[in-house]
Structure formats: structure tokens, C-alpha cells
PyMOL Python script that loads the backbone (N, CA, C, O; Angstrom):
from pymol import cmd

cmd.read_pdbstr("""\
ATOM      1  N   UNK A   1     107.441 111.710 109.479  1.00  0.00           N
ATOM      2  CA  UNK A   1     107.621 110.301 109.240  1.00  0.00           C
ATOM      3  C   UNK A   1     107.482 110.061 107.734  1.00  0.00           C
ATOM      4  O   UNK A   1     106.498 110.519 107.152  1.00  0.00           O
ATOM      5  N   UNK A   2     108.279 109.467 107.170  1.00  0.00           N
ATOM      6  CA  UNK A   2     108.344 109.154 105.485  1.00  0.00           C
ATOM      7  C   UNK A   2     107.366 108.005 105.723  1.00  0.00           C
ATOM      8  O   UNK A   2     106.964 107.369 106.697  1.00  0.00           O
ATOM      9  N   UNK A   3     107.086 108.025 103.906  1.00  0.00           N
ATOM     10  CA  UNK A   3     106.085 107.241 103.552  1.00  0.00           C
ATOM     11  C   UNK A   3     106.656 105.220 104.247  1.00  0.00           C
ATOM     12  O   UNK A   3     106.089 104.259 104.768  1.00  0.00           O
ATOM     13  N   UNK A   4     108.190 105.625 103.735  1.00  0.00           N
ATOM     14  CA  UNK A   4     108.540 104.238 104.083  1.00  0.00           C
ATOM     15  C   UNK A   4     108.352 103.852 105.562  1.00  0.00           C
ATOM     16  O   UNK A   4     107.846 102.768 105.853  1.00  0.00           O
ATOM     17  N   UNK A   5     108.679 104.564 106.322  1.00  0.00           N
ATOM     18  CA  UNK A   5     108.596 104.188 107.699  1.00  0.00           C
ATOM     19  C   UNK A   5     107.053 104.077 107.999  1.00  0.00           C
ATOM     20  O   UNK A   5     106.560 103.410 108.908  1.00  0.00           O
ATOM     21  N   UNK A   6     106.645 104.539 107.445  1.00  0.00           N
ATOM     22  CA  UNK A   6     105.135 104.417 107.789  1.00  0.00           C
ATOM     23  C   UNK A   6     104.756 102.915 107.313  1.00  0.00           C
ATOM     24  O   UNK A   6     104.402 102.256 108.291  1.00  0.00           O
ATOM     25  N   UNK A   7     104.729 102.292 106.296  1.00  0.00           N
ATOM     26  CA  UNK A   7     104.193 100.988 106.089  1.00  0.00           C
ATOM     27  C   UNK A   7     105.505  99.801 106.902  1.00  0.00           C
ATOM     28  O   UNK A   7     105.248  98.633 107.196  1.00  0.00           O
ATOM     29  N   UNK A   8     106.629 100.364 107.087  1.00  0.00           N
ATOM     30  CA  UNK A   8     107.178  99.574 108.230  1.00  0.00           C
ATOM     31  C   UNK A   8     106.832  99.510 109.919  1.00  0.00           C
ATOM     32  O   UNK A   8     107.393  98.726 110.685  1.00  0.00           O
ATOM     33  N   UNK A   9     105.770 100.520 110.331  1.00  0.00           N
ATOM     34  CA  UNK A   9     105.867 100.940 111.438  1.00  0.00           C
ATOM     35  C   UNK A   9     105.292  99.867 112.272  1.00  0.00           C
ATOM     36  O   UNK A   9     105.308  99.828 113.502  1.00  0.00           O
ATOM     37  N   UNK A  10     104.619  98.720 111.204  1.00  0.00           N
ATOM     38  CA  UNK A  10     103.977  97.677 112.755  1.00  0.00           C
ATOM     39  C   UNK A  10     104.270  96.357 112.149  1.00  0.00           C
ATOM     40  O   UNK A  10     103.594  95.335 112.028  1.00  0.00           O
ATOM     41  N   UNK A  11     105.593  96.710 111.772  1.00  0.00           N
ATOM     42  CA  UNK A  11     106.550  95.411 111.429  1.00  0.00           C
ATOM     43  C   UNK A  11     107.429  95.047 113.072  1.00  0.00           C
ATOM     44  O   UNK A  11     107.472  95.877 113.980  1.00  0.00           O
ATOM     45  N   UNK A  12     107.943  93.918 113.139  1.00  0.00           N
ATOM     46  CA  UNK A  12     108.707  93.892 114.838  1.00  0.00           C
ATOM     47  C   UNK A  12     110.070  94.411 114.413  1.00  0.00           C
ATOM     48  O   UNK A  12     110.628  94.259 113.327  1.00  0.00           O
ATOM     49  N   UNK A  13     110.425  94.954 115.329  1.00  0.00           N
ATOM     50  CA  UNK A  13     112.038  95.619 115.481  1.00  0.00           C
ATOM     51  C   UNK A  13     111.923  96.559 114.450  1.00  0.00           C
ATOM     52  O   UNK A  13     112.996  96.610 113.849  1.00  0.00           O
ATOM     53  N   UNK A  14     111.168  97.255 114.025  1.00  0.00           N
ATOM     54  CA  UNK A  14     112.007  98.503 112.879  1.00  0.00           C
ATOM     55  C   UNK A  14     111.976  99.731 113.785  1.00  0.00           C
ATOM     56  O   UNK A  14     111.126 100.128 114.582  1.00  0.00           O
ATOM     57  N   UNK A  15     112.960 100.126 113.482  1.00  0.00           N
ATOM     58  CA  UNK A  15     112.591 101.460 114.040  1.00  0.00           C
ATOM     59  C   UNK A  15     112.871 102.662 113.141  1.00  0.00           C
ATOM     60  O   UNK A  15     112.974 102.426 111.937  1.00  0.00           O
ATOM     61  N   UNK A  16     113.015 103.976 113.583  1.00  0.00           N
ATOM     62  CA  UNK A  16     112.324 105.341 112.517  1.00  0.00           C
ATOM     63  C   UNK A  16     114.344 105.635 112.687  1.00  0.00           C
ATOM     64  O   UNK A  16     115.386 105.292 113.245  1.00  0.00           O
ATOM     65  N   UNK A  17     113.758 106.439 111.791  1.00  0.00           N
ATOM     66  CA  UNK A  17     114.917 107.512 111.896  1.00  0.00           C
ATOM     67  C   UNK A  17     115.473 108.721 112.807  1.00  0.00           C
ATOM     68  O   UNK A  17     116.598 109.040 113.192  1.00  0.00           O
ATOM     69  N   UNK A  18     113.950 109.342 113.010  1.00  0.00           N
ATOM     70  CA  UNK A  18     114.261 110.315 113.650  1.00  0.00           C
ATOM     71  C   UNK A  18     114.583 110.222 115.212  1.00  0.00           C
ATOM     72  O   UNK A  18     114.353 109.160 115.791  1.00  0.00           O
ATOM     73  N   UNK A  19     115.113 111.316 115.906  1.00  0.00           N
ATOM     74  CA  UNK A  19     115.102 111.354 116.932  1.00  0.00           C
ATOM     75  C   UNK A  19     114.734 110.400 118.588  1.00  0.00           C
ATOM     76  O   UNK A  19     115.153 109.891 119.627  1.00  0.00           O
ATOM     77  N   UNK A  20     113.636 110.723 117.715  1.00  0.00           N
ATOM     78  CA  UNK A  20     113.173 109.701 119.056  1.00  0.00           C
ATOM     79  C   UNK A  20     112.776 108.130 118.900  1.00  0.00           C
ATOM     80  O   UNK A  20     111.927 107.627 119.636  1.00  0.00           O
ATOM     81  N   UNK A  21     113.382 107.468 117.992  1.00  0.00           N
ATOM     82  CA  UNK A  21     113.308 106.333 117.767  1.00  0.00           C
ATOM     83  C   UNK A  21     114.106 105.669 118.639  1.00  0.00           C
ATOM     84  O   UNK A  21     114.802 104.836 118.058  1.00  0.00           O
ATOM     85  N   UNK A  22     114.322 105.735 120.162  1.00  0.00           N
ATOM     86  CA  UNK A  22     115.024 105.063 120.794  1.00  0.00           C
ATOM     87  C   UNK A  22     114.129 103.409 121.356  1.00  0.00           C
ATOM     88  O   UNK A  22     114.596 102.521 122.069  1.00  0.00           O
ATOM     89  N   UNK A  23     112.922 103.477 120.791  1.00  0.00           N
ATOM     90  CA  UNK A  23     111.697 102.515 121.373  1.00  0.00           C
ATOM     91  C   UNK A  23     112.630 101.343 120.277  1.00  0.00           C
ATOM     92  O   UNK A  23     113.237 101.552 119.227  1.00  0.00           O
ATOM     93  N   UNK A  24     112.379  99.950 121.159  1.00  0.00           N
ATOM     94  CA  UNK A  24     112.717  98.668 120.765  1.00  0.00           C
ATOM     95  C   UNK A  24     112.036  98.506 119.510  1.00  0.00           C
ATOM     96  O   UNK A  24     112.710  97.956 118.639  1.00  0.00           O
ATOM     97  N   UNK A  25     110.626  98.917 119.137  1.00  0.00           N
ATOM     98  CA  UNK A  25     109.903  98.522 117.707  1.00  0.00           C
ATOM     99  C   UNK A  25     109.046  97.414 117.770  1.00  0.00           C
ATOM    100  O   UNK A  25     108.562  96.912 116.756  1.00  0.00           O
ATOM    101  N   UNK A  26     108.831  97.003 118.915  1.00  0.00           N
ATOM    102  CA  UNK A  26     107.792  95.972 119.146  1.00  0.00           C
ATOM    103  C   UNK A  26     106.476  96.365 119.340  1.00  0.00           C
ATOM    104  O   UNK A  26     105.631  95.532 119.013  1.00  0.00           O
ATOM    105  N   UNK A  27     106.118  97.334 119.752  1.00  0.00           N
ATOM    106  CA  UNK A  27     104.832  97.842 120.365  1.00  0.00           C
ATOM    107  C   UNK A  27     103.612  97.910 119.603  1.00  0.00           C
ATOM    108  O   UNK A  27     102.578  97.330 119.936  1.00  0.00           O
ATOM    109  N   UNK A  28     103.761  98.712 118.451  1.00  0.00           N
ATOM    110  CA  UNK A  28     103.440  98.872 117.423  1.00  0.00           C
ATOM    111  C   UNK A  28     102.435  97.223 116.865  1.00  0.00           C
ATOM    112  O   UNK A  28     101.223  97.060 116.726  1.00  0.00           O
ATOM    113  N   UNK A  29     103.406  96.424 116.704  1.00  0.00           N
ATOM    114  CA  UNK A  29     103.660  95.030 116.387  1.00  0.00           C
ATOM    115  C   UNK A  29     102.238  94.365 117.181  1.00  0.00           C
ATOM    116  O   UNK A  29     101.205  93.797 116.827  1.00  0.00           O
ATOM    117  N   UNK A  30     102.811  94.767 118.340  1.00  0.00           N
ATOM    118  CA  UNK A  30     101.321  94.111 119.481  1.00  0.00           C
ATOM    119  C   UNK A  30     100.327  94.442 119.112  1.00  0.00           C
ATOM    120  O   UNK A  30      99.469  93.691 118.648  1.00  0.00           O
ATOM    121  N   UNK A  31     100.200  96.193 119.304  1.00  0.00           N
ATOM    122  CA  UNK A  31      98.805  96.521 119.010  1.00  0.00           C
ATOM    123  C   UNK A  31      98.239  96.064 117.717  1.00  0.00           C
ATOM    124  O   UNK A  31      97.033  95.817 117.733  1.00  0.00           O
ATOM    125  N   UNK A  32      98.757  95.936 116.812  1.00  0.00           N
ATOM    126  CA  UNK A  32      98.475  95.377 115.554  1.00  0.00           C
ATOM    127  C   UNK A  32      97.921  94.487 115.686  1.00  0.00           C
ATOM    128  O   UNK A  32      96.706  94.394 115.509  1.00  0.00           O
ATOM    129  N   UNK A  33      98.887  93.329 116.136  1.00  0.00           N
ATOM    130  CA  UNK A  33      98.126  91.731 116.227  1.00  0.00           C
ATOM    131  C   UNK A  33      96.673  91.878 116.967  1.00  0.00           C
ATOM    132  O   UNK A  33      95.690  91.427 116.379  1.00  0.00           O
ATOM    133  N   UNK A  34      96.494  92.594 118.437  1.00  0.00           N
ATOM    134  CA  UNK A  34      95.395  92.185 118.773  1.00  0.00           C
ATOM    135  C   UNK A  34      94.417  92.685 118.416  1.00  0.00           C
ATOM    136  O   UNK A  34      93.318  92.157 118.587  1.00  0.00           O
ATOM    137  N   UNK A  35      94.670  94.339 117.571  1.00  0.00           N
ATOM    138  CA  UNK A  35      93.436  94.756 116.907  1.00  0.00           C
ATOM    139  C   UNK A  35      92.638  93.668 116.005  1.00  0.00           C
ATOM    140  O   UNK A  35      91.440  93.471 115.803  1.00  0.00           O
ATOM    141  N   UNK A  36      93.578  93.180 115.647  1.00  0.00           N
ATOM    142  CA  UNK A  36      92.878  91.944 114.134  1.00  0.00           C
ATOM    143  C   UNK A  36      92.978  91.513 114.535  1.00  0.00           C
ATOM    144  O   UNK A  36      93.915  91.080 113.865  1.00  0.00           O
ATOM    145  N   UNK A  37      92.948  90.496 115.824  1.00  0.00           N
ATOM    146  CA  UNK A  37      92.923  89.193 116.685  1.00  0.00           C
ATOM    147  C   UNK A  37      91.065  89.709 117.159  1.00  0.00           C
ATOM    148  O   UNK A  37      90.380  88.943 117.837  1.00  0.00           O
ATOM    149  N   UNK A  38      90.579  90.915 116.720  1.00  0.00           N
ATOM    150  CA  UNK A  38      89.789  91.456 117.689  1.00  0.00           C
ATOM    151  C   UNK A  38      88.340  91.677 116.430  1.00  0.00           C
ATOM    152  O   UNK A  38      87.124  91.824 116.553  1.00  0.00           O
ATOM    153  N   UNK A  39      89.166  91.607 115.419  1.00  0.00           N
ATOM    154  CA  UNK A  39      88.561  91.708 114.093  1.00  0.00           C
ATOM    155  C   UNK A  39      88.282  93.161 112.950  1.00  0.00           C
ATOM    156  O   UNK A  39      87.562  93.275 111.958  1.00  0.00           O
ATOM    157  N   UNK A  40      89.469  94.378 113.827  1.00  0.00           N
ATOM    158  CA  UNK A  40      89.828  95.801 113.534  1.00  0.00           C
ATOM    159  C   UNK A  40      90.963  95.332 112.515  1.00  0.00           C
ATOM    160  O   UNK A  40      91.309  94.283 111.971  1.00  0.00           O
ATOM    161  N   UNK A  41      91.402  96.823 112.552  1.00  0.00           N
ATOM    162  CA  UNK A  41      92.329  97.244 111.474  1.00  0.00           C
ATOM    163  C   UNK A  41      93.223  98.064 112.064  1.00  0.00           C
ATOM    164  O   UNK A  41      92.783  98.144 113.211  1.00  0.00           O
ATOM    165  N   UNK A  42      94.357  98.831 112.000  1.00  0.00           N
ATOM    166  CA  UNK A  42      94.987  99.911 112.006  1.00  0.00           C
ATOM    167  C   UNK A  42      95.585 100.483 111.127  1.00  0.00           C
ATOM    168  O   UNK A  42      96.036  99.716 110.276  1.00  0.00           O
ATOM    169  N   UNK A  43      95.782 101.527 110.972  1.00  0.00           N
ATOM    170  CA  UNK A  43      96.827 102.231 110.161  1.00  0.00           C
ATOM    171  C   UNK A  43      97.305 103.336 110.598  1.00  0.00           C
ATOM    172  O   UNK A  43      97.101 103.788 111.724  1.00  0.00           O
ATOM    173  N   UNK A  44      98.167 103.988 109.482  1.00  0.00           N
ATOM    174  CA  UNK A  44      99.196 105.132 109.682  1.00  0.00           C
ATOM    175  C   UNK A  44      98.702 106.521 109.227  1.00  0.00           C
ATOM    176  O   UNK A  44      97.541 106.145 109.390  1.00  0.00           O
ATOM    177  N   UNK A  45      98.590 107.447 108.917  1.00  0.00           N
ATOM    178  CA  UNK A  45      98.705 108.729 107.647  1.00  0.00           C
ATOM    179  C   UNK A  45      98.629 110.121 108.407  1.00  0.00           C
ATOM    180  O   UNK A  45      98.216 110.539 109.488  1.00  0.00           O
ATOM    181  N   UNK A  46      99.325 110.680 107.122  1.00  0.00           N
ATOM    182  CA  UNK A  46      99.362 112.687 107.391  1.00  0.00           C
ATOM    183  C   UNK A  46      98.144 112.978 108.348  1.00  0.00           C
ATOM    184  O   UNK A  46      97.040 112.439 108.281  1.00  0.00           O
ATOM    185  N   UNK A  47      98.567 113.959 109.274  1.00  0.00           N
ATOM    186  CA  UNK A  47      97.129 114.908 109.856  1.00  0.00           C
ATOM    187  C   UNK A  47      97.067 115.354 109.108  1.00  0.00           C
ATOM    188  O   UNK A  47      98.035 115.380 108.348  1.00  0.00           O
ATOM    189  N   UNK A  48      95.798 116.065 108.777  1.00  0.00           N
ATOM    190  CA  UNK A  48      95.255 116.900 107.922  1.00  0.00           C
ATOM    191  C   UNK A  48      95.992 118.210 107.928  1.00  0.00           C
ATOM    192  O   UNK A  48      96.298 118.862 106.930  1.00  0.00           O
ATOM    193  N   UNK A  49      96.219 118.487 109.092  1.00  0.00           N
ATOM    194  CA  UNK A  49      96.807 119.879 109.352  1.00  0.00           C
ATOM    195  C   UNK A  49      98.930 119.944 109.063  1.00  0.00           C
ATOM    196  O   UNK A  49      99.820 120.790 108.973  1.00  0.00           O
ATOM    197  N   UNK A  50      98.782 118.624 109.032  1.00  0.00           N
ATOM    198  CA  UNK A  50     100.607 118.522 108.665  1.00  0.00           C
ATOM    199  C   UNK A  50     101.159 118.477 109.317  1.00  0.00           C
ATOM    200  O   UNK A  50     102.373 118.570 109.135  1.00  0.00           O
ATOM    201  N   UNK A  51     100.479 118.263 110.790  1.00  0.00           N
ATOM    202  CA  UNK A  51     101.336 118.380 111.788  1.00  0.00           C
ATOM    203  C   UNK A  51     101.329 116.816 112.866  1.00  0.00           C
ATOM    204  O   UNK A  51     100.666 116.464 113.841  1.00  0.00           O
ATOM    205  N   UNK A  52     102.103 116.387 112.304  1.00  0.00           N
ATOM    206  CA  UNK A  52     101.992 114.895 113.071  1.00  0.00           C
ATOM    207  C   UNK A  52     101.845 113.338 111.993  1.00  0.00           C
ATOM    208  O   UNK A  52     102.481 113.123 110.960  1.00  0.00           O
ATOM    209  N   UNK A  53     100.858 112.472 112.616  1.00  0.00           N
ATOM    210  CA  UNK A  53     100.142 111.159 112.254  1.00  0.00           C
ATOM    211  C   UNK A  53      99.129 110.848 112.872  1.00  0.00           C
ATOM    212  O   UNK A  53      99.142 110.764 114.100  1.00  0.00           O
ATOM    213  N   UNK A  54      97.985 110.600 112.099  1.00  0.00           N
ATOM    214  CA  UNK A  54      97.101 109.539 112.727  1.00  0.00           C
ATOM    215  C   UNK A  54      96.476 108.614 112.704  1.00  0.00           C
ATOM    216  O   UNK A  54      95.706 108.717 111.749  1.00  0.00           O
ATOM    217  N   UNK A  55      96.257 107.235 113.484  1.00  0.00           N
ATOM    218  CA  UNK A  55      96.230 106.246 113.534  1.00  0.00           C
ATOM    219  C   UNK A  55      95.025 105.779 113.650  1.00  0.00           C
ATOM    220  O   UNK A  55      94.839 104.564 113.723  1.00  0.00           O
TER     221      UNK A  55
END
""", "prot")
cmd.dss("prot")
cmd.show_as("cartoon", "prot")
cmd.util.cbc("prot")
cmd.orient("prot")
């Protein structure tokens, strides 16, 4: 996942590039709102190991 898609990822409707970006782009969006509706945070970044993201 590029850096860009990453600070787009819990915007509504974006979706990725790759492959499996067949998801509408809303989801993301939700969990967002109610984490901070809840008084959390989320985010994106590299595994340590390079293999993936975690949130």
C-alpha cells in the first residue's frame, strides 16, 4: 500500500489500487467515525517485518 493510499484509506469511496480493491471504500470511513465518536484514534503504517499494515 503506498504512502498515498494510506492517508486516503478512511476517506468515503476511495479505493486502492491493487488487486483487491473491489470493497465500495466506506468501511474504513465507519470505523473511523466511531472510534473518535468513542474518543480513540486510528491509523495506518508498515509492519515492522514488511510484510503487510497495521492499524
Amino acid at each position: 500500500m503506498s504512502d498515498d493510499e494510506k492517508e486516503q484509506l478512511f476517506y468515503r469511496f476511495k479505493r486502492g489500487s491493487g488487486e483487491k480493491s473491489h470493497i465500495n471504500g466506506i468501511g474504513f470511513s465507519i470505523i473511523k467515525n466511531v472510534v473518535e465518536l468513542h474518543g480513540g484514534g486510528i491509523g495506518v503504517e508498515d509492519s515492522p517485518d514488511g510484510k503487510g499494515s497495521m492499524f
